[in-house]
C-alpha positions as CSV (number, residue, x, y, z in Angstrom):
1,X,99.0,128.2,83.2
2,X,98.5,125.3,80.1
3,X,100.7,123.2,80.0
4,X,101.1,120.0,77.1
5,X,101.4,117.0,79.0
6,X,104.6,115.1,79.3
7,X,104.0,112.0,76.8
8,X,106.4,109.2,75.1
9,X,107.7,108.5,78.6
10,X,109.1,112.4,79.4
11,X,109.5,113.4,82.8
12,X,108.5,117.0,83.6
13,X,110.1,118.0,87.2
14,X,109.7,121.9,87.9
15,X,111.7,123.5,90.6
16,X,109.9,125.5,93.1
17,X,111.4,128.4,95.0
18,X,109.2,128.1,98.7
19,X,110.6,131.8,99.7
20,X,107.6,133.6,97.6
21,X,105.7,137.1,98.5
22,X,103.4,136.8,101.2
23,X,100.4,137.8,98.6
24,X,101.4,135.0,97.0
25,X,101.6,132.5,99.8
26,X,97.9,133.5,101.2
27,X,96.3,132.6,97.7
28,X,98.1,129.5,97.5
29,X,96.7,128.6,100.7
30,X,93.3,129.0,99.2
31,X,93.7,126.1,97.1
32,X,94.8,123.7,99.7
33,X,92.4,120.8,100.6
34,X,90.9,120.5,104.4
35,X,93.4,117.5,105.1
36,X,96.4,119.7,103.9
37,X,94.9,122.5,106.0
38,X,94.8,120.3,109.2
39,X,98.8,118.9,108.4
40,X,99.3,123.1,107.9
41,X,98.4,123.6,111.6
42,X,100.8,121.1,113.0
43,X,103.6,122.8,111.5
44,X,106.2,123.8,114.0
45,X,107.1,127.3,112.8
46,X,106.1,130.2,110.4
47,X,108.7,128.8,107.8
48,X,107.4,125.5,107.6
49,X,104.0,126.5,107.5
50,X,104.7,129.1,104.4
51,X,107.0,126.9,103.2
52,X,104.1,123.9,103.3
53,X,101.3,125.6,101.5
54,X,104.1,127.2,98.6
55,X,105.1,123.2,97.6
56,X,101.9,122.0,98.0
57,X,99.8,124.9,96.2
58,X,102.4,124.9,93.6
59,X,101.9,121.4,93.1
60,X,97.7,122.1,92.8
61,X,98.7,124.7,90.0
62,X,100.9,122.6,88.3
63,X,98.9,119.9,87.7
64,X,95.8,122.1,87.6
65,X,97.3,123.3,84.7
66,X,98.2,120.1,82.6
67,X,94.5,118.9,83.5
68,X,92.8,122.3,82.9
69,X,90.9,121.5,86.1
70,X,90.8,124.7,89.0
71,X,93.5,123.4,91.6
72,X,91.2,123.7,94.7
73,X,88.7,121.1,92.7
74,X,92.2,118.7,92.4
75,X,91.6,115.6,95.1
76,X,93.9,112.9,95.7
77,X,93.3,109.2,96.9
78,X,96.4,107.7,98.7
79,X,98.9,104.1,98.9
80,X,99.3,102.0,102.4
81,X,102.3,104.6,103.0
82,X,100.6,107.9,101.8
83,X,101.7,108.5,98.2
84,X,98.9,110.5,96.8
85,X,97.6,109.7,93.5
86,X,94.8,111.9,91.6
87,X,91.3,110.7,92.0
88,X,88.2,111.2,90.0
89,X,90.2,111.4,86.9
90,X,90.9,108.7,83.9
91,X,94.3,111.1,83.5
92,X,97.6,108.9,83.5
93,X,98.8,111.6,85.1
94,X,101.4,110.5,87.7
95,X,103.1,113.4,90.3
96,X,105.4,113.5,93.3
97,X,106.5,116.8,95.1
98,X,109.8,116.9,97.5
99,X,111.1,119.7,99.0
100,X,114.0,120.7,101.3
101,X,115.5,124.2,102.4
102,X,114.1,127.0,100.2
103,X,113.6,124.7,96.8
104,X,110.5,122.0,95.9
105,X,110.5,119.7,93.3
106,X,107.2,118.5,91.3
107,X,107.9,115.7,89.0
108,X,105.2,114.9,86.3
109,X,104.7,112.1,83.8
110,X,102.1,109.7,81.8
111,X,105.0,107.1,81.8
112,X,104.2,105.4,84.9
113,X,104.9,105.7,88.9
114,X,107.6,108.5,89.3
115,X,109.5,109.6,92.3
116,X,111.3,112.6,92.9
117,X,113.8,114.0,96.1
118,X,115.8,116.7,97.3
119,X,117.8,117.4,100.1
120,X,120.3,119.0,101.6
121,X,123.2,118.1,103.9
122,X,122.5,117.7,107.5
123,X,125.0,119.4,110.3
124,X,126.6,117.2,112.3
125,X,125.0,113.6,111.1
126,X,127.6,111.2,110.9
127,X,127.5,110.1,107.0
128,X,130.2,107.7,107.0
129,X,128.8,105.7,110.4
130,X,125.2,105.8,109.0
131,X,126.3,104.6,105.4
132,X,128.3,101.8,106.7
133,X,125.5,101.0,108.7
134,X,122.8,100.8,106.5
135,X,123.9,100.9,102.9
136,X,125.4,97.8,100.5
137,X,129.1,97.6,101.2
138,X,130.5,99.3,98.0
139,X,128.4,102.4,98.5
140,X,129.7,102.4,102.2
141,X,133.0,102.5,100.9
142,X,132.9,105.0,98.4
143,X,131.5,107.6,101.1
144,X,134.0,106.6,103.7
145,X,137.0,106.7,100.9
146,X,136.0,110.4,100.3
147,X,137.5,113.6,102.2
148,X,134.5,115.2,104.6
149,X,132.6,117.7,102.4
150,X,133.2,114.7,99.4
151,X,131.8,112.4,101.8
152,X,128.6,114.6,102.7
153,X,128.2,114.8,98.9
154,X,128.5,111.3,98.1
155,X,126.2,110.5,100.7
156,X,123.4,113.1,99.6
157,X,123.6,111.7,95.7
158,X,122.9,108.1,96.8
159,X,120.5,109.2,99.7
160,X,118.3,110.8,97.0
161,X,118.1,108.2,94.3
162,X,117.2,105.5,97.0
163,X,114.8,108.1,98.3
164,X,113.2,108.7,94.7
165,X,112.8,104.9,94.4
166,X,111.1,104.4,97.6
167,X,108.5,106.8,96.8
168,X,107.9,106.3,92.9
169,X,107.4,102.2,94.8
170,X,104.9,104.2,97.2
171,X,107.2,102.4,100.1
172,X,108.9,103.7,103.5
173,X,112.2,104.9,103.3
174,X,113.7,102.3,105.3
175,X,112.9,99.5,103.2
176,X,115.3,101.3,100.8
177,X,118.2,101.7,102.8
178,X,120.0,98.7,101.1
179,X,119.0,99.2,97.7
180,X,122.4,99.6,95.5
181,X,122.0,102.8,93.7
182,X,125.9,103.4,92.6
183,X,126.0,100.8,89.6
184,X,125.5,102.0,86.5
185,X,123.1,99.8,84.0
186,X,121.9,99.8,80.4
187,X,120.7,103.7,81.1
188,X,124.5,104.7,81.8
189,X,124.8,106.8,78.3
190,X,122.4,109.0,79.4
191,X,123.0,109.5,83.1
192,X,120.8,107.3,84.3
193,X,120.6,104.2,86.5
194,X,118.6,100.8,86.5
195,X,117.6,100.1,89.8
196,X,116.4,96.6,91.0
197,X,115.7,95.1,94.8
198,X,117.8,92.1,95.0
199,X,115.7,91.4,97.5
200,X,112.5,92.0,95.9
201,X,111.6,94.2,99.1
202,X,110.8,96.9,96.3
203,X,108.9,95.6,93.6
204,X,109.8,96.5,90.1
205,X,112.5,98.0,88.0
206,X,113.2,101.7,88.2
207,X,115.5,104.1,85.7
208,X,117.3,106.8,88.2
209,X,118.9,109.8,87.3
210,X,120.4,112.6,89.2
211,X,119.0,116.5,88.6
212,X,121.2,119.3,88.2
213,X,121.0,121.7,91.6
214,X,122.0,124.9,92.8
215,X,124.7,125.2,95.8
216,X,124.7,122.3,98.3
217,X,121.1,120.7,97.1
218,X,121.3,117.1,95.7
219,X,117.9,115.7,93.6
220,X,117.3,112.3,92.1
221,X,114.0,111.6,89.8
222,X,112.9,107.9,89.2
223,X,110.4,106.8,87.1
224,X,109.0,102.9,86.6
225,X,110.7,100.9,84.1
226,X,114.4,100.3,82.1
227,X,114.5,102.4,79.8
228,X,116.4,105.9,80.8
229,X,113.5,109.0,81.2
230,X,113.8,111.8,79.2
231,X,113.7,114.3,81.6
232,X,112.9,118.2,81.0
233,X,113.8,120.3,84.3
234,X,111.3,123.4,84.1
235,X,112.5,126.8,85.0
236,X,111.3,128.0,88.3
237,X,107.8,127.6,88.7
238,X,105.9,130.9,89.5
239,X,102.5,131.5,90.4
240,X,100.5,133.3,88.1
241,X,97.9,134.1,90.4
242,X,95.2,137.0,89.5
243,X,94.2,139.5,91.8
244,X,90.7,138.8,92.8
């Protein structure tokens, strides 16, 4: 795989189906690094484990092939709370992978930091109690003034742009709990959002914009700056991996 790489501040997110043949799976595993290895063993089923070594050896091919570089040889230096970046490069490549259920996200870009998420809606959690908890007051309200599948929804779209932020920032989830996410700024004619901490907890300002998703999935991308990203969703990522 060659891939041009994303330039004039273009986001690249590929969607990655985890479910893939078992032939597959064992040579993306090959590629993994020792570290990725070691968090492979603490997996707590065969699903997680497959599902592991699919997002995280797609990612090595990915960017293996806008660098040109082997993915094995691909090594990553990491931020106080773990955000890998790519070392032993002068690439301005920046990457983040996310994945939930049976789909992965990698989202690519020379623009600057970039944060993507997925997820899908958890049985039984308790959105309304946990958004008027933890979120700003007007996103509180508009999940509790929704009907119950509406609600779970609502929820999932602003869980995953405060999710994207936090980790383009390289922070902890929690300290983006109370970031507002439901205002629309100066990106609103293109679907996106301009994000800024009031309280400075997360540094910077940060363009969000949801990603169309099959089914019940909800995915936000954020990438560093005002200005809204142009971003290209790539069709399903598939391994072309030679038989050796």
């Amino acid at each position: 795989m060659s891939e041009p790489i994303p330039d004039n501040g273009a986001v690249d997110v590929w969607t990655v189906p985890l479910e893939l043949p078992p032939p597959t799976v064992s040579r993306l595993r090959g590629t993994l690094s020792e570290e990725e290895v070691e968090r492979l063993r603490r997996s707590r089923s065969d699903a997680e484990r497959r599902r592991f070594i699919v997002a995280h050896g797609a990612l090595r091919r990915i960017l293996g092939g806008y660098l040109g570089e082997p993915p094995e040889d691909l090594r990553w230096t990491r931020g106080p709370h773990g955000k890998p970046r790519l070392a032993g490069t002068d690439s301005h490549l920046r990457f983040n992978l996310s994945h939930a259920g049976e789909l992965g996200l990698v989202a690519v870009t020379t623009r600057g930091e970039v944060g993507v998420d997925v997820d899908l809606p958890r049985s039984g959690m308790p959105v309304r109690s946990f958004a008027a908890r933890y979120f700003p007051e007007a996103e509180a309200d508009m999940v509790a003034g929704a009907g119950p599948s509406q609600a779970r929804a609502a929820f999932l779209r602003l869980w995953t742009r405060k999710e994207a932020v936090v980790k383009a920032a390289g922070g902890r989830v929690v300290q983006g709990l109370r970031l507002p996410v439901a205002t629309s700024g100066s990106g609103a004619a293109s679907g996106a959002i301009v994000v800024r901490d009031p309280t400075g907890t997360i540094a910077g300002t940060w363009s969000v914009q949801d990603l169309p998703m099959p089914g019940e999935y909800a995915a936000a991308v954020a990438v560093e700056g005002r200005r809204a990203p142009m971003v290209t969703v790539r069709a399903s990522f598939r391994a072309p991996l030679p038989e050796t």
